[in-house]
N, CA, C and O atoms as a Tripos MOL2 file, in Angstrom:
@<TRIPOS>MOLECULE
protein
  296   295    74     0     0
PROTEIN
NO_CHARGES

@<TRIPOS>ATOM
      1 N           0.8510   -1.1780    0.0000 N.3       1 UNK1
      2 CA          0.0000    0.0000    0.0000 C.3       1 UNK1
      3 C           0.8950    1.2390    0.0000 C.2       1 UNK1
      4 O           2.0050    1.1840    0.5300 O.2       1 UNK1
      5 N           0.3700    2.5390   -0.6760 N.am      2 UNK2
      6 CA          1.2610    3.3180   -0.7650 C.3       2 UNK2
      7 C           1.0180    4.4680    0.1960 C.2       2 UNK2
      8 O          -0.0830    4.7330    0.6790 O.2       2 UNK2
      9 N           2.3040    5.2200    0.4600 N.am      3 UNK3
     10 CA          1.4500    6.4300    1.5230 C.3       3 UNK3
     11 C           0.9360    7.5430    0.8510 C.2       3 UNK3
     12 O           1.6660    8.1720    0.0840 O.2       3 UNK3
     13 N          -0.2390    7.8710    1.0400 N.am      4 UNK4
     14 CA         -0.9420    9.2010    0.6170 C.3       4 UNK4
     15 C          -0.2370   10.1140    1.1890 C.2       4 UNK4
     16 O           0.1430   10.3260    2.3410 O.2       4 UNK4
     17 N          -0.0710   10.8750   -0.3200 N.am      5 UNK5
     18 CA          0.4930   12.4440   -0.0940 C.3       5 UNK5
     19 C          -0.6580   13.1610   -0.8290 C.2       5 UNK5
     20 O          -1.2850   12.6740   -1.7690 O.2       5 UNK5
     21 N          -0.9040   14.6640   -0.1570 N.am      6 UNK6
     22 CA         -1.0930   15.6110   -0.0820 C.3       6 UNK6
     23 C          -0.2620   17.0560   -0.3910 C.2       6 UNK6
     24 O           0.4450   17.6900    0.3930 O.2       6 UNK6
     25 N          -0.6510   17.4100   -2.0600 N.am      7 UNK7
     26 CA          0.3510   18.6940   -2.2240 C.3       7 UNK7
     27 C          -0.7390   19.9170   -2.4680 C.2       7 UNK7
     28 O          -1.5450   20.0450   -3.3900 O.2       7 UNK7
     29 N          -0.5170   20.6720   -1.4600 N.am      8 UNK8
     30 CA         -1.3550   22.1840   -1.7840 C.3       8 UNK8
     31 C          -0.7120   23.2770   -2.5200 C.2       8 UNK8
     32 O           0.0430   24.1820   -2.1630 O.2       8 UNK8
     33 N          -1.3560   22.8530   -3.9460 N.am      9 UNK9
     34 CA         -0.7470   23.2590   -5.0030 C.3       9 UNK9
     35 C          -0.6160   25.2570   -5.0700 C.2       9 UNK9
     36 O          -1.6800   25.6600   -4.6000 O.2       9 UNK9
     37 N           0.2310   26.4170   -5.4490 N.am     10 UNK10
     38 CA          0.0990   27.1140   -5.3230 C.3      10 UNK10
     39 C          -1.3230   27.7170   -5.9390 C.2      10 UNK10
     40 O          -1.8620   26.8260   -6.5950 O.2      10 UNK10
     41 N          -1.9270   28.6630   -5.9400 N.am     11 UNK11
     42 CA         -2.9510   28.8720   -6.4070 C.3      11 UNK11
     43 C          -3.9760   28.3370   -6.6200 C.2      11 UNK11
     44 O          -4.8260   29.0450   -7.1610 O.2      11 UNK11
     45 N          -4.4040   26.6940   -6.2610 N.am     12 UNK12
     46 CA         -4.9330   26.4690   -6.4850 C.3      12 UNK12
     47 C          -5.6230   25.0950   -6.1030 C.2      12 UNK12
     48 O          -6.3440   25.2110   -5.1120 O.2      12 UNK12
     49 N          -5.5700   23.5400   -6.7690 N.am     13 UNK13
     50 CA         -6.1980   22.5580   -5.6770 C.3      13 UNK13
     51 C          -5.2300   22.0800   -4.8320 C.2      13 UNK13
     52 O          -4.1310   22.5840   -4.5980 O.2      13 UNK13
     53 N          -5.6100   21.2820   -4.4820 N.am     14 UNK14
     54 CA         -4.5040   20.1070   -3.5200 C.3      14 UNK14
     55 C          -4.6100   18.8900   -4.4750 C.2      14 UNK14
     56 O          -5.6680   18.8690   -5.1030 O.2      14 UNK14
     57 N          -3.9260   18.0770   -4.6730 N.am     15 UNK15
     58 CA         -3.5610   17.1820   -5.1380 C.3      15 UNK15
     59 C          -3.5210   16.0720   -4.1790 C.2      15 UNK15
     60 O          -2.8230   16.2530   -3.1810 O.2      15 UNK15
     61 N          -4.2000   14.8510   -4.3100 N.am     16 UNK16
     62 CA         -4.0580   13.7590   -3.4430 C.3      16 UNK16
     63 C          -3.8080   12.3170   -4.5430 C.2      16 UNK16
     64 O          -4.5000   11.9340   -5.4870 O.2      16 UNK16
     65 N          -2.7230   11.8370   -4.0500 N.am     17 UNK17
     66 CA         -2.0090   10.4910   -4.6630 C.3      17 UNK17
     67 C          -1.7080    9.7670   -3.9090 C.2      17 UNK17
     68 O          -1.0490   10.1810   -2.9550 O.2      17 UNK17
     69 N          -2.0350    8.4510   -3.9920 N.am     18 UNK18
     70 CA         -1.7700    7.1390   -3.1640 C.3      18 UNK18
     71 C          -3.3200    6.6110   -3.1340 C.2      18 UNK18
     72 O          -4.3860    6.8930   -3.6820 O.2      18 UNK18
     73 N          -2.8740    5.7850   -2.2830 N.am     19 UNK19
     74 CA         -4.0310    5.0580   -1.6020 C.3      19 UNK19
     75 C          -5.0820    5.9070   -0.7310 C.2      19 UNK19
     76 O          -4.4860    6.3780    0.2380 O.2      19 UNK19
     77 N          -5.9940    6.1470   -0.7380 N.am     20 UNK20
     78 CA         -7.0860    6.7700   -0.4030 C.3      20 UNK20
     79 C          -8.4800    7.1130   -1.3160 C.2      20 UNK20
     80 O          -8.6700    7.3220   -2.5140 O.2      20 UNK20
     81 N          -9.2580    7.0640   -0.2470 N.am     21 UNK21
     82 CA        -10.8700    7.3060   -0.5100 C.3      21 UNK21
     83 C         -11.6600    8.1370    0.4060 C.2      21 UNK21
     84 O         -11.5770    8.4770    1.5860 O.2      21 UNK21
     85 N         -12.5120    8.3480   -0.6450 N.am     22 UNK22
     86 CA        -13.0350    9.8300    0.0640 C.3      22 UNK22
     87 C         -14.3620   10.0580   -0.1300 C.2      22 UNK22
     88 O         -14.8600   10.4060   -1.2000 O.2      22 UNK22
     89 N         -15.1530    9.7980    1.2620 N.am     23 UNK23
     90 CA        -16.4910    9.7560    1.8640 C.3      23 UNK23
     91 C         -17.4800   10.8540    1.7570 C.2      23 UNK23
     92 O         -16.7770   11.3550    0.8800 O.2      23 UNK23
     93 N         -18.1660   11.4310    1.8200 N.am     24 UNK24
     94 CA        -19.0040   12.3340    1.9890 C.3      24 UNK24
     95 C         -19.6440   12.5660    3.4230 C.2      24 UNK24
     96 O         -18.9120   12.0450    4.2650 O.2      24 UNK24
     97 N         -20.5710   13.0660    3.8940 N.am     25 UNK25
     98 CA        -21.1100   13.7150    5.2070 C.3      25 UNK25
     99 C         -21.4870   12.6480    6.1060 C.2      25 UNK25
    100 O         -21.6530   12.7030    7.3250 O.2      25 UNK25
    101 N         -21.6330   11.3470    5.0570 N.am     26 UNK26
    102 CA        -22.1750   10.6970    5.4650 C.3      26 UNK26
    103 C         -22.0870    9.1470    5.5210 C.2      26 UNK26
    104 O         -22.8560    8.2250    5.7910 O.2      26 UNK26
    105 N         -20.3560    9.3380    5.0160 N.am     27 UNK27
    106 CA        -19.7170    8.0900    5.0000 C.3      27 UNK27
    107 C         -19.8300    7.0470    3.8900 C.2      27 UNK27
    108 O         -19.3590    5.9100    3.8970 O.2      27 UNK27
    109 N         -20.6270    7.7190    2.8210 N.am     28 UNK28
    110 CA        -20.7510    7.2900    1.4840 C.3      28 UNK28
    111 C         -19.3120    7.4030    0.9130 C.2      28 UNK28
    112 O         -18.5780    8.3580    1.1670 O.2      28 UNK28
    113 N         -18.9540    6.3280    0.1000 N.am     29 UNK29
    114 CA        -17.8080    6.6870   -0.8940 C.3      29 UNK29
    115 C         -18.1240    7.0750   -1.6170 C.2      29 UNK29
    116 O         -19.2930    6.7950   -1.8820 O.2      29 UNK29
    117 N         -17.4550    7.9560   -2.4790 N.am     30 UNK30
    118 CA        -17.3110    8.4020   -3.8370 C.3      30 UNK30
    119 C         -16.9450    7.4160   -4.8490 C.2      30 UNK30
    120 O         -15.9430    6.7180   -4.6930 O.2      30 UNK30
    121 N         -17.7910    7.3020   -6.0100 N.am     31 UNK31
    122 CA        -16.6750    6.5340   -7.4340 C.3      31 UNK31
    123 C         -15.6130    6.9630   -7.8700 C.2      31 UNK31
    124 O         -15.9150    7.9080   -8.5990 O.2      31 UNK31
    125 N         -14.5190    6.8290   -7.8580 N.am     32 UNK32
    126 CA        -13.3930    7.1980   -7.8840 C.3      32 UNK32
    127 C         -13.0120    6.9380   -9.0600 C.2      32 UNK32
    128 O         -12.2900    7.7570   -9.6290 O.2      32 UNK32
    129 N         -13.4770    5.5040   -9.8420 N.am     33 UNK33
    130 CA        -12.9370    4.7770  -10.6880 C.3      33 UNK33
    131 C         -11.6690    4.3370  -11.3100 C.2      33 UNK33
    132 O         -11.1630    4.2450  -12.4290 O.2      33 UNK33
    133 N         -11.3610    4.0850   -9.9550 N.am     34 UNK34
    134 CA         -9.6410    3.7210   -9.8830 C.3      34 UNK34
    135 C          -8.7610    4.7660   -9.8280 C.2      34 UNK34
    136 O          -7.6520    4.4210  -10.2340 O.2      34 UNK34
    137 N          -8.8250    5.9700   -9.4640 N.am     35 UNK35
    138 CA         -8.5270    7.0270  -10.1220 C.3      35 UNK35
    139 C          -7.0380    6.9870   -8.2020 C.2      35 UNK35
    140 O          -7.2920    6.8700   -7.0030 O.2      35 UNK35
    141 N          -6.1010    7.1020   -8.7350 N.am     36 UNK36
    142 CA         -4.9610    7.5600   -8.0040 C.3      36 UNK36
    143 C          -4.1770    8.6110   -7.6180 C.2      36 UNK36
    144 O          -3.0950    8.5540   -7.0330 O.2      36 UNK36
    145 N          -4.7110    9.4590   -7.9360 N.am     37 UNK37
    146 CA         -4.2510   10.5900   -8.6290 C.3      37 UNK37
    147 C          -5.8780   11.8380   -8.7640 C.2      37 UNK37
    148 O          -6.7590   11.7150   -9.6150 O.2      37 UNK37
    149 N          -5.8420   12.6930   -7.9010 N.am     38 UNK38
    150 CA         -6.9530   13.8860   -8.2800 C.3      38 UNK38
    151 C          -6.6120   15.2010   -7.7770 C.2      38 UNK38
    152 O          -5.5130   15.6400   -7.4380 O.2      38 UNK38
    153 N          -7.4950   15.6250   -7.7870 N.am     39 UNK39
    154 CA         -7.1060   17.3110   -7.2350 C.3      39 UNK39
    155 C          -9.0310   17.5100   -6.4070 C.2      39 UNK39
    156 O         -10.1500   17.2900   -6.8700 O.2      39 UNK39
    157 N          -8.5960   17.9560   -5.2180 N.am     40 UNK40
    158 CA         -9.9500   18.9870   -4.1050 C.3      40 UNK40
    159 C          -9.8070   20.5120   -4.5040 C.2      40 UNK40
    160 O          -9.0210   21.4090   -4.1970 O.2      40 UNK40
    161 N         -10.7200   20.4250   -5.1810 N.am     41 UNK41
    162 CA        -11.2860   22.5870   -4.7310 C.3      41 UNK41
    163 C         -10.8300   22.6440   -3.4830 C.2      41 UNK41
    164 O         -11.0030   21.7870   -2.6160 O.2      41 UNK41
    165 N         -10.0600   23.9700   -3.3510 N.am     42 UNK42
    166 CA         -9.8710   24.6350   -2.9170 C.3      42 UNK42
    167 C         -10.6260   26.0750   -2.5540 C.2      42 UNK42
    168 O         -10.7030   26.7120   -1.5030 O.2      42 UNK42
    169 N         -11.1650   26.3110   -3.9330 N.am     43 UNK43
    170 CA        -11.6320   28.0310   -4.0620 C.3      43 UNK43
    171 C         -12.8370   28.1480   -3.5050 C.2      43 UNK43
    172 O         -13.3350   28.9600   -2.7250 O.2      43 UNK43
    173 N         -13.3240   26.9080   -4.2080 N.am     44 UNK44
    174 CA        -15.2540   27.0380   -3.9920 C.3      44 UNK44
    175 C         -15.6760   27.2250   -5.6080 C.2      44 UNK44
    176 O         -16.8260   26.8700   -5.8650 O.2      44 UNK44
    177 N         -15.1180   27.5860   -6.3870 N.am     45 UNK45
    178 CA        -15.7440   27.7790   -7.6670 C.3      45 UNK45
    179 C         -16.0120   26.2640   -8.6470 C.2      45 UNK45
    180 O         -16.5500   26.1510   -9.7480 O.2      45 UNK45
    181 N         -15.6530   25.6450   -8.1160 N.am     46 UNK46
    182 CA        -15.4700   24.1490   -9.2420 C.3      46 UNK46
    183 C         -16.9400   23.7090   -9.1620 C.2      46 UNK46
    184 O         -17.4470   23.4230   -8.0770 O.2      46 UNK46
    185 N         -17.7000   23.6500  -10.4570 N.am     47 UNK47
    186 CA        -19.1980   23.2860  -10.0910 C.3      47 UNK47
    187 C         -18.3840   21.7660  -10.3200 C.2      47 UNK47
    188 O         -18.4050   21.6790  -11.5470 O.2      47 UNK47
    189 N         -17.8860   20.8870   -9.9580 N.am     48 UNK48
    190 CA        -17.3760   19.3740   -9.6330 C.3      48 UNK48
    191 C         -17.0600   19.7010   -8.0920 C.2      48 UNK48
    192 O         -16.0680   19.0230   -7.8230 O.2      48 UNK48
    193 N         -17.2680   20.0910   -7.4860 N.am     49 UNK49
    194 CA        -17.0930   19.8080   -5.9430 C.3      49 UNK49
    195 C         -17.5260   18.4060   -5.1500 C.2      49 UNK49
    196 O         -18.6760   17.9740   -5.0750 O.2      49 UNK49
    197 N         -16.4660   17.8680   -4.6400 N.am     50 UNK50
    198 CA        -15.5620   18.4770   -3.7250 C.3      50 UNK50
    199 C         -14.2690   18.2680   -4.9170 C.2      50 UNK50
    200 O         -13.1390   18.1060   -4.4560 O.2      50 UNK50
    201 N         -14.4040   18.2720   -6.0720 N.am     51 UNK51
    202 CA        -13.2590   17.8690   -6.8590 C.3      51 UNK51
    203 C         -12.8330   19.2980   -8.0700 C.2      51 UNK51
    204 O         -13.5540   19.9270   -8.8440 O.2      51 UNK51
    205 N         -12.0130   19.3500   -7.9000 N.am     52 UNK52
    206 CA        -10.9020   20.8680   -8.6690 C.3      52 UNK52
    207 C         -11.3630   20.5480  -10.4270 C.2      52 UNK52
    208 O         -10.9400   19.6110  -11.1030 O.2      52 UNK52
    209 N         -12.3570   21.6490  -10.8860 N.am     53 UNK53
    210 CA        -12.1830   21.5280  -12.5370 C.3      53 UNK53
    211 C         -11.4120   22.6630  -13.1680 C.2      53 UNK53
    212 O         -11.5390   22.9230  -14.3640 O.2      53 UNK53
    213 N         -10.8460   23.1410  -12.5980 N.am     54 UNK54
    214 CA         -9.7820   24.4040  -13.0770 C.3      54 UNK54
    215 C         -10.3520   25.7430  -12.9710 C.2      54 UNK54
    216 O          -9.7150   26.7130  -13.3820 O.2      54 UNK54
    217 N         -11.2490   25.8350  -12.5660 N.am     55 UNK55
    218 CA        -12.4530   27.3090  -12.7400 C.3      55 UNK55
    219 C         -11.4760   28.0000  -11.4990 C.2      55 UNK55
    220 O         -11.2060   29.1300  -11.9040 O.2      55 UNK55
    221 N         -10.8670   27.7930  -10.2170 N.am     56 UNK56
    222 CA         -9.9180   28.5860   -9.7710 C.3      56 UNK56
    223 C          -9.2800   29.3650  -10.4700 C.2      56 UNK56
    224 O          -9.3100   30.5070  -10.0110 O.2      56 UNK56
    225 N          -8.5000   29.2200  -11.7230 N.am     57 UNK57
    226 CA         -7.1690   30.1010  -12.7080 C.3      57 UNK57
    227 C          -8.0100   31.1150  -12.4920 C.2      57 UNK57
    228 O          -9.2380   31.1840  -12.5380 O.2      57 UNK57
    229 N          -6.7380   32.2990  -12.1230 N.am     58 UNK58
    230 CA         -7.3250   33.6190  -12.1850 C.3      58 UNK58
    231 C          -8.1140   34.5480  -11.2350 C.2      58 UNK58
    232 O          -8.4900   35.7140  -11.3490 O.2      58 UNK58
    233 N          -8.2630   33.3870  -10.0080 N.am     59 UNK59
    234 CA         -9.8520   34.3540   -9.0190 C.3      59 UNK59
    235 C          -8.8060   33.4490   -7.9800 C.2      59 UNK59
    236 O          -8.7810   34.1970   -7.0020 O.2      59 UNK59
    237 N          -8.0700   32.4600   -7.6850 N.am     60 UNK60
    238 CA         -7.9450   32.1440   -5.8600 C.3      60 UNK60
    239 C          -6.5230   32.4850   -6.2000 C.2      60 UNK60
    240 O          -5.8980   32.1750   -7.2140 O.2      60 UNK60
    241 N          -6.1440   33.1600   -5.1920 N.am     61 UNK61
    242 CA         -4.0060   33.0110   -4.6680 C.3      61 UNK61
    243 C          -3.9650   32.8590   -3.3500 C.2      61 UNK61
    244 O          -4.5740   33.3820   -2.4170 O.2      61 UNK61
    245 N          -2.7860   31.7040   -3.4770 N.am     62 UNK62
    246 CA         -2.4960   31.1380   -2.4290 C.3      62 UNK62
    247 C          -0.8590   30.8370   -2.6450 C.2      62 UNK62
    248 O          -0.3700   30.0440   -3.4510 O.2      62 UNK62
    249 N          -0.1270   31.7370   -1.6500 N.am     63 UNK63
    250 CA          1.5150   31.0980   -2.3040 C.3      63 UNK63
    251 C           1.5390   29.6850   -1.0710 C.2      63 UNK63
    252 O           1.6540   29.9600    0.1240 O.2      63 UNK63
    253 N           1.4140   28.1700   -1.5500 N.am     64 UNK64
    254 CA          1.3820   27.2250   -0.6950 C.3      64 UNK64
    255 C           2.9460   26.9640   -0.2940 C.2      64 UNK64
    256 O           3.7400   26.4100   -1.0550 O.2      64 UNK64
    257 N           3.3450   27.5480    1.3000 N.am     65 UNK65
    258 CA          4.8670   27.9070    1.5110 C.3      65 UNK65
    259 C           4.6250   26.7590    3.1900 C.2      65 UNK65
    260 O           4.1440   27.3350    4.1660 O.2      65 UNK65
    261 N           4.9990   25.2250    3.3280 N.am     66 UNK66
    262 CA          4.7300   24.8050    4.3750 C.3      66 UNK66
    263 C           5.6110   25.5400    5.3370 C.2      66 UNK66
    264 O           6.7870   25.8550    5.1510 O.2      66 UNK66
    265 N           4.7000   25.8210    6.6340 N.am     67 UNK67
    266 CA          4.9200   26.4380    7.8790 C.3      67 UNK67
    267 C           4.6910   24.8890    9.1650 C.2      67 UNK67
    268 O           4.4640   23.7140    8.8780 O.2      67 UNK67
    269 N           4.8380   25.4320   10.3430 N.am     68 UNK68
    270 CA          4.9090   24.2170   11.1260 C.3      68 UNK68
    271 C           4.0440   25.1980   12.0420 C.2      68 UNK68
    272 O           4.3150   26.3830   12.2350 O.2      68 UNK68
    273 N           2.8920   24.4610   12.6030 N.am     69 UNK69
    274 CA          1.8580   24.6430   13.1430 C.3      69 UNK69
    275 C           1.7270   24.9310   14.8100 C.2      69 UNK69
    276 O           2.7820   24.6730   15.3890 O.2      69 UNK69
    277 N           0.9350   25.2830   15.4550 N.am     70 UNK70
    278 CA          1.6320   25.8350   16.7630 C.3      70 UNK70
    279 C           1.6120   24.4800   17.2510 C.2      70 UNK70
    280 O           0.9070   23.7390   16.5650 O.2      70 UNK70
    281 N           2.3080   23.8160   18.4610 N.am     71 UNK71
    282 CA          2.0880   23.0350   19.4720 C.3      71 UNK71
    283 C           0.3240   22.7230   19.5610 C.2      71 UNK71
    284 O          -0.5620   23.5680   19.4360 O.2      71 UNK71
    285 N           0.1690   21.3620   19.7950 N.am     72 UNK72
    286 CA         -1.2400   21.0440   19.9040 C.3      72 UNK72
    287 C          -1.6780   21.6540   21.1390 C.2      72 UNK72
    288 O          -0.9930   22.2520   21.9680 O.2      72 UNK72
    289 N          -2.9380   21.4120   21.1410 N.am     73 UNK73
    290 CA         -3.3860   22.1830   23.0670 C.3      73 UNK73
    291 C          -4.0120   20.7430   23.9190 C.2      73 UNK73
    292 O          -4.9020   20.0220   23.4690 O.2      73 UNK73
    293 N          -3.5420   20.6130   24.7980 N.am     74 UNK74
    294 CA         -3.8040   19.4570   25.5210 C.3      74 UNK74
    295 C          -4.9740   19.8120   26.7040 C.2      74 UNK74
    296 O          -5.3640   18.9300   27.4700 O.2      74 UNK74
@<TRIPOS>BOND
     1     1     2 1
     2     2     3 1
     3     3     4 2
     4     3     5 am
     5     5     6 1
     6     6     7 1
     7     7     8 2
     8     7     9 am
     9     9    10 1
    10    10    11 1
    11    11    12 2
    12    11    13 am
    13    13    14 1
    14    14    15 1
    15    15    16 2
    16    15    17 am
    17    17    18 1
    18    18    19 1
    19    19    20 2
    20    19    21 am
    21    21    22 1
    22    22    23 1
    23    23    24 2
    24    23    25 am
    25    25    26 1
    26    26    27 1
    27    27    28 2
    28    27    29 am
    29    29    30 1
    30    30    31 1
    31    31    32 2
    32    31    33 am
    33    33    34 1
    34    34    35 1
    35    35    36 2
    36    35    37 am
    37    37    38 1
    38    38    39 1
    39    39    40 2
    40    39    41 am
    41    41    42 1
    42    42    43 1
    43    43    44 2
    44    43    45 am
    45    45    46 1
    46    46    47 1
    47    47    48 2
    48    47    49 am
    49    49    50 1
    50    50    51 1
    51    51    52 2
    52    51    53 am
    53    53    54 1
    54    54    55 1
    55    55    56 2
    56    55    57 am
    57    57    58 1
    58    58    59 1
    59    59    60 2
    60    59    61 am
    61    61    62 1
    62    62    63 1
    63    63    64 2
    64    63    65 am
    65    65    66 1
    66    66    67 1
    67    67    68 2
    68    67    69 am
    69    69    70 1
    70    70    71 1
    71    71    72 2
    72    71    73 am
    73    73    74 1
    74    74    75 1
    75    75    76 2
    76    75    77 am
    77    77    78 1
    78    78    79 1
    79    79    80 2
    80    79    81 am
    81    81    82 1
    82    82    83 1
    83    83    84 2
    84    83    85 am
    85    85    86 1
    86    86    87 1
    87    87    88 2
    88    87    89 am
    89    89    90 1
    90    90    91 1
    91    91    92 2
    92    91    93 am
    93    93    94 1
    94    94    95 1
    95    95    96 2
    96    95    97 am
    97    97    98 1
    98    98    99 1
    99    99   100 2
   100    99   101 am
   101   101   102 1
   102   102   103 1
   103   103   104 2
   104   103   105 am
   105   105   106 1
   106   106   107 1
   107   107   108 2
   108   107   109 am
   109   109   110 1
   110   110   111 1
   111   111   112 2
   112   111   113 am
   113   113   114 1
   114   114   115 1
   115   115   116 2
   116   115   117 am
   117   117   118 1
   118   118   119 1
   119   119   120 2
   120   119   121 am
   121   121   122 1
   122   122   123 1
   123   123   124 2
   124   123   125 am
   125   125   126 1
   126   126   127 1
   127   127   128 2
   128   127   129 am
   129   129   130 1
   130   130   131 1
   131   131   132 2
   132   131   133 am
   133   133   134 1
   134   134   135 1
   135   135   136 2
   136   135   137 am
   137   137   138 1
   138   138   139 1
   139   139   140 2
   140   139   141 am
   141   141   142 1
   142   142   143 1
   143   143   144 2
   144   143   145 am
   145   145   146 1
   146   146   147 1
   147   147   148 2
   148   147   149 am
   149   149   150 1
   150   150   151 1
   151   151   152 2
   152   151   153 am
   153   153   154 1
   154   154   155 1
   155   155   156 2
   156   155   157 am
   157   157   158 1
   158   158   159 1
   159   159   160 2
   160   159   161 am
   161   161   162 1
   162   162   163 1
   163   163   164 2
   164   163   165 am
   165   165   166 1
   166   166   167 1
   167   167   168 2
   168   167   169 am
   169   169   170 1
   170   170   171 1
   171   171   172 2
   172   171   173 am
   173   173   174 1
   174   174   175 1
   175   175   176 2
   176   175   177 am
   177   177   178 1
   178   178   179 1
   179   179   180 2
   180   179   181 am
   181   181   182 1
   182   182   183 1
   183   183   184 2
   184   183   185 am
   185   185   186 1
   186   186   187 1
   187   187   188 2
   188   187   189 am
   189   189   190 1
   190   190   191 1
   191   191   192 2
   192   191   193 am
   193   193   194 1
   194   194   195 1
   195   195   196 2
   196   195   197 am
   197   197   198 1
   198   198   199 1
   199   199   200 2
   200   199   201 am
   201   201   202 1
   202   202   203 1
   203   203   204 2
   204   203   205 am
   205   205   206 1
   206   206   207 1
   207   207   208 2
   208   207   209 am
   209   209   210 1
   210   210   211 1
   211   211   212 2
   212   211   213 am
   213   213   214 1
   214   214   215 1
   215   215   216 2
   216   215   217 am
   217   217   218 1
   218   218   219 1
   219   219   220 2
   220   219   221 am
   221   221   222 1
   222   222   223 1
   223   223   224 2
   224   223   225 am
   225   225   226 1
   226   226   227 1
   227   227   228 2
   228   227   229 am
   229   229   230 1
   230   230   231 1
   231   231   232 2
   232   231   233 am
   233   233   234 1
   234   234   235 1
   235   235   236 2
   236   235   237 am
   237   237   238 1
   238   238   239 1
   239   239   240 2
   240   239   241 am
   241   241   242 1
   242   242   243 1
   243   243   244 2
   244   243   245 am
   245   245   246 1
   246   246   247 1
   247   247   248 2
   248   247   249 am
   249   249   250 1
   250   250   251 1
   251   251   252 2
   252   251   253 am
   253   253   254 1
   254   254   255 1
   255   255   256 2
   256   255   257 am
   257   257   258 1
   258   258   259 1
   259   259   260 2
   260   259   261 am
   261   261   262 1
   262   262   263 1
   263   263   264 2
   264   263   265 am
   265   265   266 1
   266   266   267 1
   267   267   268 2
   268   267   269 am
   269   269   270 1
   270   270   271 1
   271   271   272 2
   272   271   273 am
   273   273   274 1
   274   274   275 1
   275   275   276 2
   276   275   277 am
   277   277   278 1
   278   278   279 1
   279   279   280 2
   280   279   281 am
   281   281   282 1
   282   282   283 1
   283   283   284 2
   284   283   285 am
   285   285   286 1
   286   286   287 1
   287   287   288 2
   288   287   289 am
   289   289   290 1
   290   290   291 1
   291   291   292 2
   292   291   293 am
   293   293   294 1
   294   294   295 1
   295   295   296 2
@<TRIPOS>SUBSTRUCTURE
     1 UNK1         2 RESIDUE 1 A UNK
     2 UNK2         6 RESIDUE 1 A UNK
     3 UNK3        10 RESIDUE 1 A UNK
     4 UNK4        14 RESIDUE 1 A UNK
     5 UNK5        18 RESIDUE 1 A UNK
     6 UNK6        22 RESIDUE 1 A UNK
     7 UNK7        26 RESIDUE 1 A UNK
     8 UNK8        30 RESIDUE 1 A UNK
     9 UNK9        34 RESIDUE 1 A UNK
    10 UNK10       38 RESIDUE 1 A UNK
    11 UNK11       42 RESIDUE 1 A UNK
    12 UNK12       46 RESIDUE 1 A UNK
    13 UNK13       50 RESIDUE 1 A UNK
    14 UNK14       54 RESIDUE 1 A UNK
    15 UNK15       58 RESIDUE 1 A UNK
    16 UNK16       62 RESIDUE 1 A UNK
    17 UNK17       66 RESIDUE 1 A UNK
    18 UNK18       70 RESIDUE 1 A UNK
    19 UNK19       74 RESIDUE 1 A UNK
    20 UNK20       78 RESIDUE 1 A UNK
    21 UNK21       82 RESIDUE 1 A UNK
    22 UNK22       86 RESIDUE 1 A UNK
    23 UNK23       90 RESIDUE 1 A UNK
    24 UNK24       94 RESIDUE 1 A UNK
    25 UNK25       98 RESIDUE 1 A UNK
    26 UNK26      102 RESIDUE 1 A UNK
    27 UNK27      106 RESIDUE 1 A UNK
    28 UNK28      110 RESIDUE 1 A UNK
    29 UNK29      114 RESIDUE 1 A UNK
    30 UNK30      118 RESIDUE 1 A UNK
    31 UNK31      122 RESIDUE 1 A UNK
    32 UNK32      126 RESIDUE 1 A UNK
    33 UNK33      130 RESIDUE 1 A UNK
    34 UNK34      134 RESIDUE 1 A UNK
    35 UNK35      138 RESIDUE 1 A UNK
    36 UNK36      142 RESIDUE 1 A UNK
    37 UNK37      146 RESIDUE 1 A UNK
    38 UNK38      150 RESIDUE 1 A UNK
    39 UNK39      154 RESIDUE 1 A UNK
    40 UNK40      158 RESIDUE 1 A UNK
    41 UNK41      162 RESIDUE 1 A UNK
    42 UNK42      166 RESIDUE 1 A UNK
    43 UNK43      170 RESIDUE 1 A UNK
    44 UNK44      174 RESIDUE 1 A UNK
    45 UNK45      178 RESIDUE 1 A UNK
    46 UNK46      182 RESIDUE 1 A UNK
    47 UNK47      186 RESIDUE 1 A UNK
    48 UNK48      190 RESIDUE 1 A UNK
    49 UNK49      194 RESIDUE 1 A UNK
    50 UNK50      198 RESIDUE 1 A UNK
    51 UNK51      202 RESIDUE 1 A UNK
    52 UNK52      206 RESIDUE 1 A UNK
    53 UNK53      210 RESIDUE 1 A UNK
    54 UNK54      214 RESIDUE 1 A UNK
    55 UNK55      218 RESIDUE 1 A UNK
    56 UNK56      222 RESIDUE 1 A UNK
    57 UNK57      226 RESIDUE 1 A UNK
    58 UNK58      230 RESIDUE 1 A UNK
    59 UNK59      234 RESIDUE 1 A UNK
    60 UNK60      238 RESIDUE 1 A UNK
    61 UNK61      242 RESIDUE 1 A UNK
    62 UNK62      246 RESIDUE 1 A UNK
    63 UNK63      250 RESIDUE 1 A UNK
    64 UNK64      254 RESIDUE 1 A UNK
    65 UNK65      258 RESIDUE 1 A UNK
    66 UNK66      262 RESIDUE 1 A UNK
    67 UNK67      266 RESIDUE 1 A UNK
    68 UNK68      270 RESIDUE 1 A UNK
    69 UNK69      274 RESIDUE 1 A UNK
    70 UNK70      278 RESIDUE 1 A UNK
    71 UNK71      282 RESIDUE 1 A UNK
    72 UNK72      286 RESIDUE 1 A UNK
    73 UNK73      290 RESIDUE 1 A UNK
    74 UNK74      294 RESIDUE 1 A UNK
């Protein structure tokens, strides 16, 4: 099995590759159709939600620069 990565692409979706599946509100899967490889909206504009159809170009910026997050709160 491979490890899922997660790249938050600049401007625009995230990219998810590997092994993973992805439920809805309600624990439904999605058809994926083998698919290894996709991109999540980010913007809100993709009438394919929760999945990236390119309608971001031009309207979301985001320079994706990883930072390290505060200490959890216990």
């Amino acid at each position: 099995m491979s490890k899922t990565k997660l790249t938050i692409n600049n401007n625009g979706s995230v990219k998810i590759e590997g092994d993973f599946e992805i439920v809805d509100k309600n624990g439904n899967a999605y058809g994926l159709q083998g698919r290894e490889v996709l991109s999540i909206c980010r913007c809100g504009l993709s009438q394919n939600k929760p999945f990236c159809d390119g309608a971001h170009k031009g309207h979301f910026e985001h320079d994706a620069i990883a930072f390290d997050l505060p200490p959890k709160k216990v």
